[in-house]
Structures are given as C-alpha cells and as structure tokens.
C-alpha positions in Angstrom: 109.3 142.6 44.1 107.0 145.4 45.1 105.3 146.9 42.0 105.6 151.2 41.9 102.2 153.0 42.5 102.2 155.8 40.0 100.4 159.6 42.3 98.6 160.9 38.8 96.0 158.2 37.1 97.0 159.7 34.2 100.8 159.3 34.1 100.7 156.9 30.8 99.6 159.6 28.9 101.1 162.5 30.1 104.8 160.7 30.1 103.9 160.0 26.6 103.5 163.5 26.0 106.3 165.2 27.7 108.2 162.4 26.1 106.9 162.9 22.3 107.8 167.1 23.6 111.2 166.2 23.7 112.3 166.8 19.7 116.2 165.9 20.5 114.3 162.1 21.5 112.5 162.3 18.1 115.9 163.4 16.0 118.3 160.5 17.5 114.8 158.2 16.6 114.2 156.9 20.1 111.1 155.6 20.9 109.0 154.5 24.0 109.0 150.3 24.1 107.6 149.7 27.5 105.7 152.1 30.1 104.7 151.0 33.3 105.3 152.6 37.1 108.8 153.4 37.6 110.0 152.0 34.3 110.6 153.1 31.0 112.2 151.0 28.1 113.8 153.2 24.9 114.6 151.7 21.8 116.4 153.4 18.4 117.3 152.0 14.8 121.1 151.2 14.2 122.0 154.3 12.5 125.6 154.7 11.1 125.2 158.3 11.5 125.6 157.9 15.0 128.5 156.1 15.7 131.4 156.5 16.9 135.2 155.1 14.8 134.6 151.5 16.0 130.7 151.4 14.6 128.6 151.6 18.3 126.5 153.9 18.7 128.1 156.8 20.5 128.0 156.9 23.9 126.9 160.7 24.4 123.9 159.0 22.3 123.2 156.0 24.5 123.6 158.2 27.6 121.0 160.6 26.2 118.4 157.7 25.9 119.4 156.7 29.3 119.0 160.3 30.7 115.7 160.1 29.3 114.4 156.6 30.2 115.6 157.7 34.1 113.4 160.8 33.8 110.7 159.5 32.3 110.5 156.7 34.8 110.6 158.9 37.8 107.9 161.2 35.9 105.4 158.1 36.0 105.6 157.8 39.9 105.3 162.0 40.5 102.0 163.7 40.9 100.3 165.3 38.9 101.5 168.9 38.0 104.8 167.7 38.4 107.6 168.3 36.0 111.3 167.0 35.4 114.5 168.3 34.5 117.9 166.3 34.6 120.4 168.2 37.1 123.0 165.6 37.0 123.5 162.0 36.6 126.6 159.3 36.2 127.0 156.9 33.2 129.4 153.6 33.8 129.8 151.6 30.2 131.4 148.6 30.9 131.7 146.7 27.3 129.8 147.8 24.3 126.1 146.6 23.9 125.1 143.5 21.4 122.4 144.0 18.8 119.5 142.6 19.1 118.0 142.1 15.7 118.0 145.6 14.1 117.4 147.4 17.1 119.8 148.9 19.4 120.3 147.4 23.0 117.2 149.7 25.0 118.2 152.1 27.4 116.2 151.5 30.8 115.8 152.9 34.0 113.9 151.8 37.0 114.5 154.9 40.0 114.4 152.3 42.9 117.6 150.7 41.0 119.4 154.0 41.0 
C-alpha cells in the first residue's frame, strides 16, 4: 500500500493544534490515538452521559469523532496555510460497535478510503 506524503513538515503539530482548538472534541473527551499521513485514530471513555436508550454511545456522537478523524486526516496531507471545514459528509452504521476494554470503538478515517 502506498504510504501518504504529508505537503507541510510540520503537519503533526499543527493537526495537533487545530485539533486540541476544537473544544466540542475536548467536551465529548475525544482524544488523538494515532497520527500519521492521511490517518487519524480517535478514541473517548465509555460515558453513560452519552448514550442513547439501548446504552451505545449515540450516534450524532460517534459521527462527530468520525467527522473529525476525516478532517483531521485530510488536514495532515494539505499544505501548509491550509485550513478545513466539514461541508458535508455521509455516515452508514451497520451494527453497534463492541468495547474494547474501557474505551470506545475509535473513529478513523483514511481520505484515500473515502
């Protein structure tokens, strides 16, 4: 598999800031698990709080990780100067997600598989 050339040198760090700028990210307690070229992996806490009547998280939730991962992934490969904004995107859940030790299933995004 080809591996994604990321235009700015610096794109760890400043996808790490425009993520940590995002305070909606910081109040649903998503965090940055993985950063390379083209890929992002979130990951949040089980939090009852955010669940819908059968005990997953809720989807507007899962799909706002996702929304984020796919930006953030993008963001990696763009030059420098760049900057992102979601203008629309589609969310398929097929079957709800299993837990993996306390933390949720990751949302993940890689642009070439979307």
């Amino acid at each position: 598999m080809t591996r994604f050339q990321p235009e700015n040198p610096d794109y760890r760090a400043i996808s790490v800031h425009t993520f940590e700028q995002q305070r909606a990210m910081e109040t649903l307690g998503f965090s940055i698990t993985r950063l390379e070229p083209g890929e992002v992996d979130l990951a949040m806490d089980y939090r009852s709080d955010l669940t819908q009547q059968h005990g997953f998280i809720h989807a507007g939730i899962i799909t706002a990780g996702l929304d984020n991962a796919c930006s953030i992934a993008a963001f990696t490969l763009m030059p420098a100067g760049s900057a992102i904004l979601t203008v629309e995107f589609k969310t398929n859940l097929l079957a709800p997600a299993a837990a993996s030790g306390s933390r949720s299933a990751p949302p993940s995004s890689s642009p070439a598989a979307r």
